[in-house]
C-alpha positions as CSV (number, residue, x, y, z in Angstrom):
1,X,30.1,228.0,-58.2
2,X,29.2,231.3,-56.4
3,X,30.6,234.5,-58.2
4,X,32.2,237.0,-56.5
5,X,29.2,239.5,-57.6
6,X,26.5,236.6,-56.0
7,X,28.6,236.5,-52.8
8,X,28.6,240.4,-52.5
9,X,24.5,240.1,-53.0
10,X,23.9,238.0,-50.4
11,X,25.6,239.3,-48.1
12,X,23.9,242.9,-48.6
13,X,21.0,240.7,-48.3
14,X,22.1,239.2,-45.5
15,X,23.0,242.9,-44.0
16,X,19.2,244.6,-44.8
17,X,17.6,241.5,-43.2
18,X,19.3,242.2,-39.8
19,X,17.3,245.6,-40.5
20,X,13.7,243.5,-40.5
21,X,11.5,244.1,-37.3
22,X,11.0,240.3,-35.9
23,X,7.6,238.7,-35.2
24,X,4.9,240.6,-32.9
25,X,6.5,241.5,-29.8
26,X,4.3,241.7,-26.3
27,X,4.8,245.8,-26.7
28,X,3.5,245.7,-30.6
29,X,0.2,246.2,-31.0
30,X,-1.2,243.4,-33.8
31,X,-3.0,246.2,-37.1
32,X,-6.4,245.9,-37.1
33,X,-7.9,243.6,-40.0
34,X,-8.3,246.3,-43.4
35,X,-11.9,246.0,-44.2
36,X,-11.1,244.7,-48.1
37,X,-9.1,241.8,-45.6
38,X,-12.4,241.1,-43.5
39,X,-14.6,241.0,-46.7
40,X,-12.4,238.9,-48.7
41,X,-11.4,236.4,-45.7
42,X,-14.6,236.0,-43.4
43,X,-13.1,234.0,-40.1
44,X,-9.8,234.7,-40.8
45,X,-7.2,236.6,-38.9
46,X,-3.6,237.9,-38.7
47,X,-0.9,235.2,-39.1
48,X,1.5,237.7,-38.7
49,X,3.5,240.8,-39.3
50,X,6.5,243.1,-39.9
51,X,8.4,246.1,-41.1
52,X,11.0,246.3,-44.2
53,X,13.8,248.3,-43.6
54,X,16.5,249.2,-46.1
55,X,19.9,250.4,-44.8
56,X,17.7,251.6,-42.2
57,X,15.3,253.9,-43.8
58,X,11.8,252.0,-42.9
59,X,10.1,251.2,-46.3
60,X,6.4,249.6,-45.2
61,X,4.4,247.4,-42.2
62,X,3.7,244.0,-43.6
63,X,0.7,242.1,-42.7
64,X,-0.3,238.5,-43.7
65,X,-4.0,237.6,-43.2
66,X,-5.6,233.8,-43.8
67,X,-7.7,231.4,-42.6
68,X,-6.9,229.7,-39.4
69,X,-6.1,226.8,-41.8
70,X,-3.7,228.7,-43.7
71,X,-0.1,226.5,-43.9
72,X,3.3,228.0,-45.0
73,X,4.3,225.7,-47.2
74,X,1.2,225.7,-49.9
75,X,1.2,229.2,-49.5
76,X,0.2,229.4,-53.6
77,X,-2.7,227.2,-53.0
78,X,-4.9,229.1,-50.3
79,X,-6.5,231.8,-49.9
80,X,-5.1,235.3,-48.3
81,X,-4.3,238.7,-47.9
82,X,-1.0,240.6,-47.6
83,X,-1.0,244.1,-46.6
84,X,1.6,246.6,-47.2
85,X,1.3,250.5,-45.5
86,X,4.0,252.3,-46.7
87,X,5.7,254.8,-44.6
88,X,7.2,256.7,-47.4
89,X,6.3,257.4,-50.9
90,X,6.9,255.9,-53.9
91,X,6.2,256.2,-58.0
92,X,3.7,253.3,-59.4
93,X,7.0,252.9,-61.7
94,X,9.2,252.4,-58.8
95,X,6.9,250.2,-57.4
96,X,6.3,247.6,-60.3
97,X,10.0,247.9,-61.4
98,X,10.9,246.7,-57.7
99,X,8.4,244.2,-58.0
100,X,9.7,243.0,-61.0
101,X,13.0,243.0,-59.6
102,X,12.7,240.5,-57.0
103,X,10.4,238.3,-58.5
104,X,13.1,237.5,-61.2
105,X,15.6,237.5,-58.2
106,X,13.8,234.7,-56.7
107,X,12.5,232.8,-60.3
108,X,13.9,232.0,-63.6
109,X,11.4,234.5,-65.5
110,X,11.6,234.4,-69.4
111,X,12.3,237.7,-70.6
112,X,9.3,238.3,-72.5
113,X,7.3,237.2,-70.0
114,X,9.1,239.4,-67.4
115,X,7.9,242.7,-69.4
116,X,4.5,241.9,-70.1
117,X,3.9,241.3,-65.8
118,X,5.7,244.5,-65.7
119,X,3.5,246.3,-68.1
120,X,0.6,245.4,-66.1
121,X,2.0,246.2,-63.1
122,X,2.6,249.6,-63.8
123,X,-0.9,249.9,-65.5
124,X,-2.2,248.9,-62.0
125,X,-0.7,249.9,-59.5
126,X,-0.7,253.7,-58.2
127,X,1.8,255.8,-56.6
128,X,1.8,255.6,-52.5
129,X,2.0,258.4,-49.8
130,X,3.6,257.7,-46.2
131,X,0.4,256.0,-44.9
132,X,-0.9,254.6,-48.0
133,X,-1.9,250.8,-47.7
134,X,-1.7,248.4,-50.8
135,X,-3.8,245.1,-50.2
136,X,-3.2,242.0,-52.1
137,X,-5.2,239.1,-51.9
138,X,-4.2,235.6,-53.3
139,X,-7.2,233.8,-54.8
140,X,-7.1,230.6,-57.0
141,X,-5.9,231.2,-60.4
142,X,-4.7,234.9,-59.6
143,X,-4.9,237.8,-57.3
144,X,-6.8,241.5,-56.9
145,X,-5.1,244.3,-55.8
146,X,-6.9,247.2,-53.3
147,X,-5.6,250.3,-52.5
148,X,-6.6,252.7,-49.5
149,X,-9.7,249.8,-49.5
150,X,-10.6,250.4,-52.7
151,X,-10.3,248.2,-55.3
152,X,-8.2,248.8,-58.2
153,X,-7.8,245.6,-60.1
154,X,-6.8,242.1,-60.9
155,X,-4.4,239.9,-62.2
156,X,-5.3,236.6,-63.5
157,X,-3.1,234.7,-63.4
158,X,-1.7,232.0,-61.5
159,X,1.9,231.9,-62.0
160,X,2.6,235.6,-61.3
161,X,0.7,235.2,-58.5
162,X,2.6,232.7,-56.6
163,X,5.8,234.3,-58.2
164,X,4.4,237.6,-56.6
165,X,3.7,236.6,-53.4
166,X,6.8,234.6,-53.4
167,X,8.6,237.8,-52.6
168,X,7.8,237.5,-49.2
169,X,6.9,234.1,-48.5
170,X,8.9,232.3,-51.0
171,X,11.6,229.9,-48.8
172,X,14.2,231.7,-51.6
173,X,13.1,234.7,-50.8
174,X,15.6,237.6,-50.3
175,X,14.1,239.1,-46.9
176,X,14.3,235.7,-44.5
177,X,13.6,237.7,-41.7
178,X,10.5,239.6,-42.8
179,X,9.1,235.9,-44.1
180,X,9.9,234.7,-40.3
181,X,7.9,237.5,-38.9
182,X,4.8,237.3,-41.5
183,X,4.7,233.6,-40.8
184,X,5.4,233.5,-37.3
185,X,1.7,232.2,-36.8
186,X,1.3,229.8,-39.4
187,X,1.5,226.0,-39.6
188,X,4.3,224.8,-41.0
């Protein structure tokens, strides 16, 4: 049975989705590929894209590169990028807190287990500028993390990784319309 509490959730999730840019319009230009993207995924291209908004303050452009293979549904099995440039800035703490946040929101994560991802997240990821691009790149058994193209580390393992990237692309996920718009060129 729904709580009052879960109903109130979803329906300010419901609200800050209506806030999510849809797919590629005809009068939105498609970002050019990062060059960490075109090292890491030679032949592939962009599958789609979109922007976050939050009570409509405009948080980042989301990008989703893969191979023209690439297929929604086995998204934790294949290989790609997601880019995120922010357009505002925002601690490494708030960042991996946040991070933290919805991946527990969208999976059972033990406790334990919940701090230890969150302790590395904070160890790797930096604080962001208005402009600053984070690029993540899914790779089997774990993912590397770039930032402004450089690289700044890895995570090795496979579970937080398809937790992680779940955020977005994650049926469960708590931004349905931002997951339309990244995948609006993939194969089911």
């Amino acid at each position: 049975m729904l709580t009052r509490r879960t109903l109130i959730h979803r329906a300010v999730l419901a609200g800050l989705a209506a806030g999510i840019d849809g797919p590629v319009r005809a009068d939105q230009a498609a970002p050019p590929a990062p060059p960490e993207v075109r090292a890491a995924l030679p032949g592939g291209g962009l599958i789609g894209h979109g922007r976050l908004r939050y009570f409509g303050f405009s948080l980042y452009d989301a990008s989703l590169w893969a191979l023209p293979d690439f297929r929604a549904s086995a998204f934790s099995s294949q290989r790609f990028a997601l880019s995120l440039t922010y357009l505002r800035a925002f601690s490494a703490k708030d960042l991996a807190q946040r991070s933290m946040q919805e991946i527990r929101r969208v999976h059972d994560v033990a406790p334990d287990l919940a701090r230890v991802w969150l302790s590395a997240l904070q160890d790797l990821l930096p604080e962001v500028a208005a402009g600053d691009r984070i690029t993540s790149l899914h790779l089997p058994g774990g993912m590397a993390f770039w930032h402004q193209g450089r690289k700044i580390g890895d995570m090795p393992d496979a579970a937080f990784a398809r937790m992680f990237f779940g955020i977005w692309l994650a049926d469960s996920t708590g931004e349905p319309g931002l997951r339309k718009a990244l995948l609006a060129g993939a194969a089911p």
